[in-house]
C-alpha positions as CSV (number, residue, x, y, z in Angstrom):
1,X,0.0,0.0,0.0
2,X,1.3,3.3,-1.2
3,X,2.3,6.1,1.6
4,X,0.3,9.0,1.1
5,X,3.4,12.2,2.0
6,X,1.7,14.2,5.3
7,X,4.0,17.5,6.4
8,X,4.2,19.1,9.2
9,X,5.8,19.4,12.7
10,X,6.0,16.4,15.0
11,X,5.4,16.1,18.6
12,X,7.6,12.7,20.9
13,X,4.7,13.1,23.6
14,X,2.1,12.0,21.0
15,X,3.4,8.3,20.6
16,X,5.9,5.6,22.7
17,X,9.1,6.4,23.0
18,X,10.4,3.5,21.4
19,X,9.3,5.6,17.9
20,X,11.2,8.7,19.1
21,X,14.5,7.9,17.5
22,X,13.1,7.6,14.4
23,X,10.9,10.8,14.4
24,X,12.0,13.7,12.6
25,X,11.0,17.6,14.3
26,X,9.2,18.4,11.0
27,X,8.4,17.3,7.5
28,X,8.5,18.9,4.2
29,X,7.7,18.0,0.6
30,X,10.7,19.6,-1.0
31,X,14.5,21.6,0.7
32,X,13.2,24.6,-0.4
33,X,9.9,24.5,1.5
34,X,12.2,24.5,5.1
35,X,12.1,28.0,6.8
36,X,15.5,29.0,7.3
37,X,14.4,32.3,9.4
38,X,12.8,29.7,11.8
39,X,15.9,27.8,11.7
40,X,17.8,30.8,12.9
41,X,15.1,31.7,15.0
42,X,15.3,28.4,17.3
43,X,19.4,28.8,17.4
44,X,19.9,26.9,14.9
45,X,23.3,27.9,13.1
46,X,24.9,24.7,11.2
47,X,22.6,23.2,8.2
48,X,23.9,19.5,7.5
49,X,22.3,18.1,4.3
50,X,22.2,14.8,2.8
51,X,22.7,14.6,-1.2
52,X,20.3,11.7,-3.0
53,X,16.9,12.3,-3.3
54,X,17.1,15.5,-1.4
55,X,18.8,18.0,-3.1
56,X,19.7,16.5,-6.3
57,X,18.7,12.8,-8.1
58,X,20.7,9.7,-7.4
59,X,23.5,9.8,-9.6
60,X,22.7,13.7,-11.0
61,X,24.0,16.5,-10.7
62,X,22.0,19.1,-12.4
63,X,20.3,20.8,-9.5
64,X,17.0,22.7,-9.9
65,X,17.1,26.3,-9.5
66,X,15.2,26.6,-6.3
67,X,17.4,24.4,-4.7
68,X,20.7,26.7,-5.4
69,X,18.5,29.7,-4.7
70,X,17.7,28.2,-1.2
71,X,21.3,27.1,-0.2
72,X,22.6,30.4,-1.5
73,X,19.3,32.1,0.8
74,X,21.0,29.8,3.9
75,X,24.3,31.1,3.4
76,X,23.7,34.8,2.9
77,X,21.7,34.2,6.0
78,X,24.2,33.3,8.0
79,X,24.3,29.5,8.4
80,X,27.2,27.2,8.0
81,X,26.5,24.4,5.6
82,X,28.0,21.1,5.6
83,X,26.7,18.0,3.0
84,X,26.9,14.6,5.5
85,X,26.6,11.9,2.4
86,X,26.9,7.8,2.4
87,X,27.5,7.7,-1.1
88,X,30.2,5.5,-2.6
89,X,31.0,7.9,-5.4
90,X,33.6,10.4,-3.8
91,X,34.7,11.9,-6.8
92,X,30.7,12.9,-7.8
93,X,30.4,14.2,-4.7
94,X,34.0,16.1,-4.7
95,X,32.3,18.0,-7.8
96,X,29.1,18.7,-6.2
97,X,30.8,20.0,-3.0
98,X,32.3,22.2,-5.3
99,X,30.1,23.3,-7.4
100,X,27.6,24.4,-4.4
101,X,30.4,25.9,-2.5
102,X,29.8,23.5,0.5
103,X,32.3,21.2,2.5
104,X,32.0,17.4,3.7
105,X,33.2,15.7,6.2
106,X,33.8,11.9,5.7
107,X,33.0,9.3,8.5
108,X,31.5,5.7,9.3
109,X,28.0,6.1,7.3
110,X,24.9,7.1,8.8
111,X,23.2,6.4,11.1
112,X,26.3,6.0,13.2
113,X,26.8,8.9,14.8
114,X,30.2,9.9,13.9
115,X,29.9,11.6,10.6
116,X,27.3,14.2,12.8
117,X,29.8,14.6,15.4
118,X,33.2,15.4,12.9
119,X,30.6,18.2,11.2
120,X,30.2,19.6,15.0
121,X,33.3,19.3,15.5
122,X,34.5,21.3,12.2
123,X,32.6,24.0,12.8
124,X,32.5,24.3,16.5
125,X,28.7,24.0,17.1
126,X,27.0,21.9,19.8
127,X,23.9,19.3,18.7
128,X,21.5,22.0,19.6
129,X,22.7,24.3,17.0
130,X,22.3,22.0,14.3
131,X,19.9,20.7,11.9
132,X,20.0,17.5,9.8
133,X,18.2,17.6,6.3
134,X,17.6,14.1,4.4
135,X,15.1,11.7,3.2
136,X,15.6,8.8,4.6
137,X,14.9,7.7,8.5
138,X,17.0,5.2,8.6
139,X,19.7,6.9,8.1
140,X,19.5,10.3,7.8
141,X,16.6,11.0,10.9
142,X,18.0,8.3,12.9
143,X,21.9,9.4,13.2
144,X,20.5,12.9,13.9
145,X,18.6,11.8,16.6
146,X,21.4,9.5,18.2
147,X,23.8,12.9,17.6
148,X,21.5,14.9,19.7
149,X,20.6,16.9,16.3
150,X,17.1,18.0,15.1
151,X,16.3,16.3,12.0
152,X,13.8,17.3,9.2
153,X,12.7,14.7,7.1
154,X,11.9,15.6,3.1
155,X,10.3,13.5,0.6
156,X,12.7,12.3,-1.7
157,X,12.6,13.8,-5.0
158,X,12.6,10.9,-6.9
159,X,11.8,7.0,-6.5
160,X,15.2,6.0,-8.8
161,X,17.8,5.2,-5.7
162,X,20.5,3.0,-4.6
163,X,19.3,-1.1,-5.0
164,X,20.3,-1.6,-1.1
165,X,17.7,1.2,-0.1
166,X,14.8,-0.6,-0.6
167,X,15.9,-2.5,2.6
168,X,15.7,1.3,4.5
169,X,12.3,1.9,2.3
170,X,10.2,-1.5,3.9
171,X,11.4,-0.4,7.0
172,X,10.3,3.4,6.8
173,X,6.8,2.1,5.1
174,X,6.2,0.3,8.4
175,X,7.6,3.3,10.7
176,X,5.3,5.6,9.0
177,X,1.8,4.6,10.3
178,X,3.1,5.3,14.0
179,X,5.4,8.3,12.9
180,X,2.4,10.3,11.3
181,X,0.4,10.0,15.0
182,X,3.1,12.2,16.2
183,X,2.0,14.7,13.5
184,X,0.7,17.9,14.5
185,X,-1.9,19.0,11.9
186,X,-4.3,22.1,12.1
187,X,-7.9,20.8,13.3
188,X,-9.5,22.0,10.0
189,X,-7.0,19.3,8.5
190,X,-7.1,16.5,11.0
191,X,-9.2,13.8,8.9
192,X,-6.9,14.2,5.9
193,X,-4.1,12.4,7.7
194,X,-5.2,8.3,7.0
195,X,-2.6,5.7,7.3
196,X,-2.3,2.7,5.4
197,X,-2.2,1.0,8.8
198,X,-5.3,2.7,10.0
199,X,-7.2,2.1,6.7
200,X,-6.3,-1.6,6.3
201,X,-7.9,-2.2,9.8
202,X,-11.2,-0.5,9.0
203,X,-11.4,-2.7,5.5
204,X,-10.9,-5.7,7.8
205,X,-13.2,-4.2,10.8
206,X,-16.2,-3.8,7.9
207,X,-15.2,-6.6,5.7
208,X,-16.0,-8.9,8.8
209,X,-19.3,-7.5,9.5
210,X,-20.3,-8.4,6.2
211,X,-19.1,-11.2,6.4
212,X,-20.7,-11.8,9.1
213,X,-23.9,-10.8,8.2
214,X,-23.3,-13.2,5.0
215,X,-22.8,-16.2,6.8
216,X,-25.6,-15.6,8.9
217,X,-27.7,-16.0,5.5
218,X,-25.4,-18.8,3.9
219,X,-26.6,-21.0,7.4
220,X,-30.2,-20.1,6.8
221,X,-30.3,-20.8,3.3
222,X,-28.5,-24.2,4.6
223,X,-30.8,-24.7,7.3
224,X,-34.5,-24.5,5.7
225,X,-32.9,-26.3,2.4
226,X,-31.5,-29.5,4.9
227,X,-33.9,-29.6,7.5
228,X,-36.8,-26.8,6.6
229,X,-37.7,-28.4,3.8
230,X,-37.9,-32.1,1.8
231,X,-35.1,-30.3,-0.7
232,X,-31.9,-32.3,0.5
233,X,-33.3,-35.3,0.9
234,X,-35.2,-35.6,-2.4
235,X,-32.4,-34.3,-4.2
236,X,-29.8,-36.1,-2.3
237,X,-31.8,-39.5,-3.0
238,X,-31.9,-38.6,-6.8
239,X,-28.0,-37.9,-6.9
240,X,-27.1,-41.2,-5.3
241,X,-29.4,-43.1,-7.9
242,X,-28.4,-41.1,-10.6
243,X,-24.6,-41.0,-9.9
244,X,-23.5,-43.4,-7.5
245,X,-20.1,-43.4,-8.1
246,X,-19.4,-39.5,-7.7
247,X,-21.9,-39.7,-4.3
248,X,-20.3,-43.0,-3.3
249,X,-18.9,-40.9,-0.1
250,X,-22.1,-39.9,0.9
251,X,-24.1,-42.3,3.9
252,X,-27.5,-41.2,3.6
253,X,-29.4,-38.6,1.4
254,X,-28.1,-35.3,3.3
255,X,-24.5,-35.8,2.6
256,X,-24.7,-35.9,-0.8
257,X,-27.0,-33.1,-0.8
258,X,-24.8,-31.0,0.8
259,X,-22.3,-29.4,-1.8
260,X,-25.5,-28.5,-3.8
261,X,-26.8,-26.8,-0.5
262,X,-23.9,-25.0,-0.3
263,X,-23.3,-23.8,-3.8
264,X,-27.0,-22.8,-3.5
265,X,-26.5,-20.6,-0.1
266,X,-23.4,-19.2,-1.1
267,X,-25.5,-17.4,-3.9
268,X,-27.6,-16.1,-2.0
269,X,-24.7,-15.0,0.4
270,X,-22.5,-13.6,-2.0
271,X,-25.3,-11.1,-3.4
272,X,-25.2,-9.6,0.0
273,X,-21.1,-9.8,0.1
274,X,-20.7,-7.4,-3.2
275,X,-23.3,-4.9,-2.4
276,X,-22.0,-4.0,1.3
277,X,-18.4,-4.9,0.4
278,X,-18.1,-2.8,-3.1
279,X,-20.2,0.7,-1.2
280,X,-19.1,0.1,2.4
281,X,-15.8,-1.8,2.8
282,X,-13.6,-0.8,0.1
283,X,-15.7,2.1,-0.8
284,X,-15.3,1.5,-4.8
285,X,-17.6,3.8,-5.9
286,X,-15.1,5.6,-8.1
287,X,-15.1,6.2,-11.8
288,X,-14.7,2.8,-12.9
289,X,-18.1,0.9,-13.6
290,X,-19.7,-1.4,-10.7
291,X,-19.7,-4.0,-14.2
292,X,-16.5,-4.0,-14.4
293,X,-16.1,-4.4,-10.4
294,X,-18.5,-7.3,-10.4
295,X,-17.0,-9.2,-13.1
296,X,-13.5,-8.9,-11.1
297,X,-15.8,-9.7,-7.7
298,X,-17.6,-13.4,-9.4
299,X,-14.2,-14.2,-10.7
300,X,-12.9,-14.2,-6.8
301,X,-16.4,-15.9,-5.7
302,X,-15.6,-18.9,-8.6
303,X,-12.5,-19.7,-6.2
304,X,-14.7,-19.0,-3.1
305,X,-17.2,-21.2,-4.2
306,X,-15.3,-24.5,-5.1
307,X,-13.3,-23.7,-1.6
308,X,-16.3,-23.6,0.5
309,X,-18.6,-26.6,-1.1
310,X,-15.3,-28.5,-1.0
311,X,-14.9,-27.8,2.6
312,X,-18.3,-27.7,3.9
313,X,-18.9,-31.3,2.1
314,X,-15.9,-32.7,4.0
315,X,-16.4,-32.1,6.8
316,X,-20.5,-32.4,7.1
317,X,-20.0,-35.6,5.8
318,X,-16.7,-36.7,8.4
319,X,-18.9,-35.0,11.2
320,X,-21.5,-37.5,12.7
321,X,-24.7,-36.2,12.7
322,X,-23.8,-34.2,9.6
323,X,-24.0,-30.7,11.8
324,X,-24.6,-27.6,10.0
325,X,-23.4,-25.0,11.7
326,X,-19.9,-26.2,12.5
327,X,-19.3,-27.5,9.2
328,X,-20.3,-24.0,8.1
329,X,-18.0,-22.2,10.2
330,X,-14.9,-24.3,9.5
331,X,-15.7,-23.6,5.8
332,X,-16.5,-19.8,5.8
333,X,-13.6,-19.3,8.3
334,X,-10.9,-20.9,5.8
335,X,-12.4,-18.9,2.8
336,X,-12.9,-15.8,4.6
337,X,-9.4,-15.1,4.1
338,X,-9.1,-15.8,0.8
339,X,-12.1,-13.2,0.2
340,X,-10.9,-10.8,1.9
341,X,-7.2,-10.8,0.4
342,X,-8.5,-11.4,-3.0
343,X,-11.4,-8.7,-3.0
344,X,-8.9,-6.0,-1.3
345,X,-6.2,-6.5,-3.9
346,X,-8.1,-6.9,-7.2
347,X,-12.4,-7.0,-7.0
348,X,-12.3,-3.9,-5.8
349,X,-9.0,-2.6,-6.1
350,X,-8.2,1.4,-5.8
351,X,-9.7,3.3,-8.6
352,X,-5.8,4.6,-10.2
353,X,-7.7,7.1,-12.4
């Protein structure tokens, strides 16, 4: 699931301490975005700035014109600038250092702490005077916070990066969900910010009331067909006359009634499944046609289906008694999960229009 980008200002006393040396003091979508008079107004005085993905592409070295217009905007302000890197390619970052007019210093690589502490070091400044800019929290966000530095975290400019980042990446997808509780949004804003983590549990919090609500009717359908009505023993009797090798497994009338029962319920069921699953579970109302939805949503059901006759008729039939309900549970419980991966991922998949 794709991390929607929230910015803003964080706050440690929002969530567990065991998240606070991940989490940056703000956020930004872009360098040029960070205040640099409220830098200088908090006492900060030394800038220290990663290089991929946050002020140029991996690999590039054509900067934007906002970006130089910001770094030359720090240094006429007063700040020192230092570029803290954990690239492998010295000599591009020789040229880059001098093309923007800014020093490195060269250390263990982040998130050990000691490229932050050389930079403090060269220039004379304690942690609380300095800032770390990057993109990454594993690295850039997490050496700042072992330093003692404020950190701001940016998104990075472009997805192209280093093969061995997408390590970092998979961790900082599952940091995000309690990272962005910390975030301090205006109240006028405060239902914008949805995590994947937060909208994943209310898909499975609604998928299992309807799922609920559909088993309820797959057991009634089930229960007046098998013991409501003549229907399963009539056509149980016929099946074992008319094909008594295929219901050889079946003892008596009801068993080999029962995958016919169930494919019969499970109708029924499913009608309620896609109506309350497409408008309230997954929401997928959007611009794509509720034809095309269903057409993705049987497809799913056809697997369903042959899962939960298969299922129920096993173990009504190794069950003495042949007992409805538990033979219904056991079934709808296995296929449950199916369903539910299945209709989240492609029946009623994000509308990417």
């Amino acid at each position: 699931m794709k991390r929607e980008w929230q910015s803003g200002r964080f706050e440690k006393s929002r969530v567990n301490s065991a998240i606070h040396p991940f989490l940056p003091v703000q956020a930004t979508d872009a360098l040029e975005n960070v205040d640099l008079m409220a830098l200088w107004d908090s006492g900060k005085r030394l800038i220290l700035i990663d290089v991929d993905n946050t002020i140029v592409r991996w690999k590039a070295e054509d900067f934007e014109e906002s970006t130089l217009a910001w770094l030359q905007r720090a240094k006429d302000a007063g700040f020192s600038l230092c570029i803290l890197s954990n690239t492998s390619r010295v000599e591009r970052l020789d040229r880059i250092c001098a093309r923007l007019g800014i020093p490195t210093v060269r250390g263990r690589r982040k998130p050990s702490r000691n490229m932050y502490e050389l930079a403090l070091q060269k220039f004379d400044r304690k942690p609380n005077e300095a800032v770390m800019i990057g993109d990454q929290l594993m690295t850039d966000i997490l050496g700042a916070n072992r330093s003692g530095i404020d950190a701001i975290w940016v998104q990075r400019i472009h997805h192209n990066e280093f093969k061995g980042t997408a390590i970092n990446r998979f961790i900082e997808r599952l940091l995000t969900g309690p990272i962005y509780q910390a975030l301090v949004v205006p109240e006028s804003e405060a239902a914008v910010v949805v995590t994947p983590q937060q909208t994943l549990i209310k898909q499975l919090f609604r998928f299992l009331v309807v799922g609920g609500t559909s088993f309820l009717i797959d057991y009634a359908v089930k229960l007046i067909l098998l013991r409501g009505t003549g229907f399963g023993d009539t056509v149980g009797a016929w099946l074992i006359d008319s094909v008594p090798n295929l219901f050889s497994f079946a003892k008596e009338p009801q068993g080999a009634a029962a995958p016919v029962v169930a494919i019969l319920a499970w109708v029924v069921a499913s009608i309620n499944s896609f109506l309350f699953n497409r408008a309230w579970t997954f929401n997928a109302k959007g611009s794509e046609l509720g034809a095309g939805q269903a057409k993705r949503f049987w497809m799913v059901a056809l697997v369903a289906v042959t899962l939960n006759a298969g299922l129920y008729t096993l173990v009504v039939n190794a069950l003495p008694g042949h007992p409805i309900l538990p033979s219904s549970i056991i079934a709808s419980g296995v296929v449950a999960i199916w369903n539910f991966w299945a209709m989240r991922k492609f029946a009623f998949r994000a509308d990417k229009s």
